[in-house]
C-alpha positions in Angstrom: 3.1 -13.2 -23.7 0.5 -16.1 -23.3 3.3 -17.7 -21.2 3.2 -14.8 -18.9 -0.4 -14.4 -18.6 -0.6 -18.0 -17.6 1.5 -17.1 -14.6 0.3 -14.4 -13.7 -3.4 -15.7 -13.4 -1.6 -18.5 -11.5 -0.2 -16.2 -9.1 -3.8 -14.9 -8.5 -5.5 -18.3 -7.8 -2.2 -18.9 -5.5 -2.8 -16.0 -3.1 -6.7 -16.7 -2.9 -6.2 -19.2 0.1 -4.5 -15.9 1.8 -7.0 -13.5 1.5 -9.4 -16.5 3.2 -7.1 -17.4 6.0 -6.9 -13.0 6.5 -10.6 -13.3 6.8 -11.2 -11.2 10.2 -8.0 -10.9 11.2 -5.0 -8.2 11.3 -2.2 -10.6 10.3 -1.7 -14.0 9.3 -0.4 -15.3 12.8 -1.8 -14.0 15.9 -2.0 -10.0 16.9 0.9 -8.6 16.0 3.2 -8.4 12.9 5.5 -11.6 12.5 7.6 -13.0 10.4 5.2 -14.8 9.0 4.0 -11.6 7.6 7.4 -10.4 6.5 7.6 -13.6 4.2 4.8 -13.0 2.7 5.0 -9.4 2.3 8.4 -9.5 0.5 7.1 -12.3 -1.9 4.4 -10.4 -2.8 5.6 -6.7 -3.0 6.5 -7.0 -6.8 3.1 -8.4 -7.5 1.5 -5.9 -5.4 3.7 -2.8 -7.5 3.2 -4.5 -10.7 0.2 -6.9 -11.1 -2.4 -6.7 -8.5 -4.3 -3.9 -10.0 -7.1 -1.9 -8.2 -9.6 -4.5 -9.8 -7.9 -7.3 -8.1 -7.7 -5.9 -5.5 -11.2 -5.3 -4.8 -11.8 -8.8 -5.0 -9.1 -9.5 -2.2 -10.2 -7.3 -0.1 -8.9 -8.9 3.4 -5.0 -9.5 1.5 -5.3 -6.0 -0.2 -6.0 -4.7 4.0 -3.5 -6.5 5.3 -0.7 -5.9 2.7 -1.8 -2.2 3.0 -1.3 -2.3 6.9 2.0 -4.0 6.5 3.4 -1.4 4.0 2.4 1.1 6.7 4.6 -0.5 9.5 7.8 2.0 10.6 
């Protein structure tokens, strides 16, 4: 278990750079969705389902947005 938090709080300082590069904008490359976005997005769906509680994301607000937006996407 102290193995697995260790990773997990690792996994949260890892996406931190994310949510600043998202800083005022709608995805991470330019104005539309890309696959940039796709990449990212399917990394991050299991820690979004399963980690990244409503706690977090408060803190990440601009990652929690954008993820949010992408999960909307047809």
């Amino acid at each position: 278990m102290k193995k697995f938090n260790a990773l997990v709080d690792e996994l949260k300082k890892q996406v931190t750079p994310l949510n600043n590069h998202l800083k005022g904008k709608k995805w991470i490359v330019g104005d539309s969705v890309t696959m940039a976005d796709i990449a990212c997005a399917s990394v991050l769906t299991p820690a979004f389902q399963l980690i990244f509680d409503a706690g977090f994301r408060k803190g990440r607000g601009d990652l929690a947005k954008w993820f949010e937006e992408f999960t909307q996407l047809p």
